[in-house]
MMTF fields as JSON, N, C-alpha, C and O atoms, coordinates in Angstrom:
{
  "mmtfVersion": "1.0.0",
  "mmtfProducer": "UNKNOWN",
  "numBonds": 279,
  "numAtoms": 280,
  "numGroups": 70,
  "numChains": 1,
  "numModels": 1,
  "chainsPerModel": [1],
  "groupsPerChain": [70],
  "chainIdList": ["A"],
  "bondAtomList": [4, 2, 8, 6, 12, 10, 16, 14, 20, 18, 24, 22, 28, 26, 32, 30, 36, 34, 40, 38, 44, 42, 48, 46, 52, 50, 56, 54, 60, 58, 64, 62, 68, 66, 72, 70, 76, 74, 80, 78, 84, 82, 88, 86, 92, 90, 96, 94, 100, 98, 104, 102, 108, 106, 112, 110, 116, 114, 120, 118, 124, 122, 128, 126, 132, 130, 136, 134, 140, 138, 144, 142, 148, 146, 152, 150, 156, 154, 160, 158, 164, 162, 168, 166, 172, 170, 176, 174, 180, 178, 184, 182, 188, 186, 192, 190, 196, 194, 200, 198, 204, 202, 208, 206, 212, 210, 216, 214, 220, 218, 224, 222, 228, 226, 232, 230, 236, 234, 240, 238, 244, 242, 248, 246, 252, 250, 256, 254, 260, 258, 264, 262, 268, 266, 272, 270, 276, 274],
  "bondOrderList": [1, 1, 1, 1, 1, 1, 1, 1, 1, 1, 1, 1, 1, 1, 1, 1, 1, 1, 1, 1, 1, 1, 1, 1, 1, 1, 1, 1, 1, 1, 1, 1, 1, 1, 1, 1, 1, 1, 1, 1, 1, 1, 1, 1, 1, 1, 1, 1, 1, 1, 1, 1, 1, 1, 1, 1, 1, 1, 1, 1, 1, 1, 1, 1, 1, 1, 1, 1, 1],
  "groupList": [{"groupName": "UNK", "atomNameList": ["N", "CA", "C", "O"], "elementList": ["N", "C", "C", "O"], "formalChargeList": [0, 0, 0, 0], "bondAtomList": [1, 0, 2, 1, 3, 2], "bondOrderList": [1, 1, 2], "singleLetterCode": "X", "chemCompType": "L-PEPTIDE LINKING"}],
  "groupTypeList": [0, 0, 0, 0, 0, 0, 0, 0, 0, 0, 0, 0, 0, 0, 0, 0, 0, 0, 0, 0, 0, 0, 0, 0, 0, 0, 0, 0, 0, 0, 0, 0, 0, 0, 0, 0, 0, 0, 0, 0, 0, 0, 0, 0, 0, 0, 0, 0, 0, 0, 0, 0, 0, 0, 0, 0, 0, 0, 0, 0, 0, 0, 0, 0, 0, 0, 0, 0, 0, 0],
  "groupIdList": [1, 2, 3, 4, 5, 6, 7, 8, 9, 10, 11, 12, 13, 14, 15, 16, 17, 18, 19, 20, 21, 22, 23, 24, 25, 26, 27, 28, 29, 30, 31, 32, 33, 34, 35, 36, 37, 38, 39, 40, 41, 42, 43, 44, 45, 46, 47, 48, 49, 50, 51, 52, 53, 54, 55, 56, 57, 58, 59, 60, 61, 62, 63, 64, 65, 66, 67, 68, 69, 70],
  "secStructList": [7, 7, 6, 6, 1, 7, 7, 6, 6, 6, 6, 6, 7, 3, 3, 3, 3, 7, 7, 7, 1, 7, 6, 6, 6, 1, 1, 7, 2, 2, 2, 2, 2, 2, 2, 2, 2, 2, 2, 3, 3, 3, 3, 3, 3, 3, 7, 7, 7, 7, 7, 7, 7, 7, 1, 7, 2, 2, 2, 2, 2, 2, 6, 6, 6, 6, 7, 1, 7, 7],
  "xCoordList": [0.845, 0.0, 0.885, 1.917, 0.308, 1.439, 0.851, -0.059, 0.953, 1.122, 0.65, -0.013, 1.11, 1.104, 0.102, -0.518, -0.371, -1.859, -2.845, -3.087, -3.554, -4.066, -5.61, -6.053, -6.289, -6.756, -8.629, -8.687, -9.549, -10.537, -11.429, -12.513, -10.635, -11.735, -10.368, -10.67, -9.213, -8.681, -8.765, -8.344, -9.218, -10.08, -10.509, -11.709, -10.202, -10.757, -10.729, -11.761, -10.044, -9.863, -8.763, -8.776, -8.003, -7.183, -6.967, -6.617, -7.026, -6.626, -5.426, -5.486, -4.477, -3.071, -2.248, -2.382, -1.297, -0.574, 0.962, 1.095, 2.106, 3.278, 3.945, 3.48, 4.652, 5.507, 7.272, 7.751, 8.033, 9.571, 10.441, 9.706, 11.13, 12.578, 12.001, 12.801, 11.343, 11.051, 10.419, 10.342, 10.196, 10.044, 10.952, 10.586, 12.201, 13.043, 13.388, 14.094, 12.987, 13.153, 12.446, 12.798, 11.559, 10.473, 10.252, 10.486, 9.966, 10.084, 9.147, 9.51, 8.119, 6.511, 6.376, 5.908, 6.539, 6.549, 5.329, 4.591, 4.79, 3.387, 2.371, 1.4, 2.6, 1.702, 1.515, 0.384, 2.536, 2.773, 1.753, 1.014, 1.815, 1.759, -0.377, -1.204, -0.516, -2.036, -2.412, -3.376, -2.057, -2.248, -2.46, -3.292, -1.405, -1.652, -2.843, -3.729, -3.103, -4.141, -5.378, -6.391, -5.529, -6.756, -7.132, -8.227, -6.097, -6.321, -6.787, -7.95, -6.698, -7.169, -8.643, -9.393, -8.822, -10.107, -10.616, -9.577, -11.656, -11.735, -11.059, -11.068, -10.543, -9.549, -8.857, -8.674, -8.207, -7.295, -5.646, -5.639, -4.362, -3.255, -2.176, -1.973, -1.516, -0.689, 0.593, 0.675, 1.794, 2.764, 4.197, 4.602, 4.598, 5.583, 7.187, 7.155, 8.45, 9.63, 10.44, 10.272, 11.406, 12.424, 13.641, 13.776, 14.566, 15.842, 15.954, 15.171, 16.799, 17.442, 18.573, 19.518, 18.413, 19.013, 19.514, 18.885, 20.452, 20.316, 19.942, 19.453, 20.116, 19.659, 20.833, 20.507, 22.081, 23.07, 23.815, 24.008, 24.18, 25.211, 26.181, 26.501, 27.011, 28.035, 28.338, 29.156, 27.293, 27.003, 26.075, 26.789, 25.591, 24.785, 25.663, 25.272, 26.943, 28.148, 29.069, 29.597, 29.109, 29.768, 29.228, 29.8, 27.764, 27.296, 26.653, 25.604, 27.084, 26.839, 28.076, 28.338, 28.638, 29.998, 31.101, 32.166, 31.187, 32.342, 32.075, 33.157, 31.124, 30.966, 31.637, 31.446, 32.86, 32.851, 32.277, 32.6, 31.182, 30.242, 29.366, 28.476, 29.295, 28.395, 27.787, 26.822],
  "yCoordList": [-1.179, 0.0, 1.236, 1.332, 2.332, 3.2, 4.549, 5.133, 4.983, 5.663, 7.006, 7.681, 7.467, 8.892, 8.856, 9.901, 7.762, 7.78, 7.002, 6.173, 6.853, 5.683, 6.08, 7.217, 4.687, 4.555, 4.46, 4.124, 4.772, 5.081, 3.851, 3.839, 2.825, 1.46, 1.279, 0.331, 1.775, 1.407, 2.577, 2.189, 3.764, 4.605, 4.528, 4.609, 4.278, 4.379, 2.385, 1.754, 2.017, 0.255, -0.455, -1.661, 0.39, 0.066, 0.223, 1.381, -0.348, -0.408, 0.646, 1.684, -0.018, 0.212, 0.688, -0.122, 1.736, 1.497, 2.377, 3.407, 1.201, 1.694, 2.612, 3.316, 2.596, 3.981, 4.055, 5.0, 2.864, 2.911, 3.479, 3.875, 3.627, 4.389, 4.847, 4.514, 5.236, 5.83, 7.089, 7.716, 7.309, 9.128, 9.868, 10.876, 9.579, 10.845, 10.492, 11.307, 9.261, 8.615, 9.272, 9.324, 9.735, 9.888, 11.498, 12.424, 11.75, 12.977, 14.234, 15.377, 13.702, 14.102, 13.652, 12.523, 13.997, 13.24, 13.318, 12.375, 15.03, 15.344, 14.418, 13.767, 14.451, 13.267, 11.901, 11.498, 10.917, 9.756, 9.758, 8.816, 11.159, 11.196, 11.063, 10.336, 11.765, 12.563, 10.949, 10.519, 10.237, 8.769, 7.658, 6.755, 7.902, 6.802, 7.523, 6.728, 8.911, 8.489, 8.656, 8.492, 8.983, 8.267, 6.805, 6.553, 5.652, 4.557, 4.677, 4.302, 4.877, 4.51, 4.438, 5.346, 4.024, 3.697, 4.642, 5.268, 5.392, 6.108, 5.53, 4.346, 6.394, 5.54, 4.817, 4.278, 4.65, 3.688, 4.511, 5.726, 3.699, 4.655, 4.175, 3.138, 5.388, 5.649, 5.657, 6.482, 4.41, 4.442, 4.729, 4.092, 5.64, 6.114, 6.49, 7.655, 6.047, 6.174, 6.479, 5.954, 7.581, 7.731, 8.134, 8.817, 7.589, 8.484, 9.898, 10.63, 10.395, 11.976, 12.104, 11.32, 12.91, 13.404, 14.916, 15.645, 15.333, 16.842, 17.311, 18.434, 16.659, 16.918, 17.134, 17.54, 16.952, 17.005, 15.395, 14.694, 14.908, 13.229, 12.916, 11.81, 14.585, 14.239, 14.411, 13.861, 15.464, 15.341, 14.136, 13.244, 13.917, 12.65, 11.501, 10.822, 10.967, 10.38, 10.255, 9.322, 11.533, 11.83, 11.475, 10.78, 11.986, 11.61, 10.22, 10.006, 9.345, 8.09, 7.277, 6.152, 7.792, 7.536, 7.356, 7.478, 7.176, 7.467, 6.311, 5.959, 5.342, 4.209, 4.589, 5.587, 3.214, 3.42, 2.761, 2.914, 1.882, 1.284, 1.758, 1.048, 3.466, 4.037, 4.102, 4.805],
  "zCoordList": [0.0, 0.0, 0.0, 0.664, -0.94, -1.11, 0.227, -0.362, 1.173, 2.546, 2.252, 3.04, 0.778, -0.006, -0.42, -0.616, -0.677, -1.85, -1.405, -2.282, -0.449, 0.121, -0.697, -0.864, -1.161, -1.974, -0.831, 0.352, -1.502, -0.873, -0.431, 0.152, -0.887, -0.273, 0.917, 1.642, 1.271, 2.097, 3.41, 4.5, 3.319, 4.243, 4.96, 4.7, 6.774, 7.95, 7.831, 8.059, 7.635, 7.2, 8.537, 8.782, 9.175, 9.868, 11.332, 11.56, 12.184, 13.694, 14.268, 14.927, 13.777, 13.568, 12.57, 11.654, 12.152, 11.278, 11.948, 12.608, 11.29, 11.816, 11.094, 10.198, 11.357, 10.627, 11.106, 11.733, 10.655, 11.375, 10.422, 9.518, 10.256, 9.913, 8.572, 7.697, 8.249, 6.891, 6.901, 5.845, 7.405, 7.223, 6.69, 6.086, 6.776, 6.734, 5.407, 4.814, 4.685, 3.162, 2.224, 1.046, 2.618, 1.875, 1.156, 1.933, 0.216, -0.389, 0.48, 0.755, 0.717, 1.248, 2.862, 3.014, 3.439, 5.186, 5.236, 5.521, 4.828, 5.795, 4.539, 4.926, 3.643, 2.771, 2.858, 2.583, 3.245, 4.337, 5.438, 5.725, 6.13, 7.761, 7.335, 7.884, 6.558, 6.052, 5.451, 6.083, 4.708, 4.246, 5.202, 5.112, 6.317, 7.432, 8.155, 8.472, 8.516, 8.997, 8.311, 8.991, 6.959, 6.594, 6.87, 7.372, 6.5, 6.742, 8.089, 7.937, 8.995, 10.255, 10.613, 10.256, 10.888, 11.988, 12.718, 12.926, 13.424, 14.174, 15.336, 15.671, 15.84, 17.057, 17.328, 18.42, 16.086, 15.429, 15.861, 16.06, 15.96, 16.165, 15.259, 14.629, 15.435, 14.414, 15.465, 16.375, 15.166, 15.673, 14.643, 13.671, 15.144, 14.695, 15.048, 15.446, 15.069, 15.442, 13.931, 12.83, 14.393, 12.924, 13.551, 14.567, 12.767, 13.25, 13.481, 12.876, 14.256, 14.364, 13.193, 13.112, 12.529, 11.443, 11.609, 12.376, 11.024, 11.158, 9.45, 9.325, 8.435, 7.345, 6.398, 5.282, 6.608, 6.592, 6.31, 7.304, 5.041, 5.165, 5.842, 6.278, 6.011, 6.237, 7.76, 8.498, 7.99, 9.917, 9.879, 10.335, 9.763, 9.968, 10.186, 11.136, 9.501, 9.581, 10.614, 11.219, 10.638, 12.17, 13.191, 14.03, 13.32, 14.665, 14.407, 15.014, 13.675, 14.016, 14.497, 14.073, 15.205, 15.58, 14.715, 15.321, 13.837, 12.718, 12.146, 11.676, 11.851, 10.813, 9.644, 8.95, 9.433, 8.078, 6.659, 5.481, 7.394, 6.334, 5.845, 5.377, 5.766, 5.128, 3.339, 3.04]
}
């Protein structure tokens, strides 16, 4: 199911929907964010965790302790 485009037979269809490390992937966050909760349910939740980023690769690098398997 695409998160950005949620399709109208899938509308208020869901309990739950997660949301892990992909936000900060995504071109559109607040369009994702507006998609999951259409799917939902009235009272349905929306769980969500993403990395801290500064928006930045090469600080982002750094503060992942100096991996060099980037």
């Amino acid at each position: 199911m695409d998160a950005c485009a949620v399709q109208s037979d899938m509308e208020g269809k869901y309990d739950l929907v997660m949301v892990y490390d992909v936000l900060h992937d995504v071109p559109f966050p607040s369009k994702l964010l507006e998609g999951a909760y259409k799917a939902l349910k009235q009272g349905g939740q929306l769980i969500l965790q993403d990395i801290e980023t500064t928006g930045s690769l090469t600080e982002n690098k750094q503060t992942a302790g100096g991996r060099e398997d980037w």
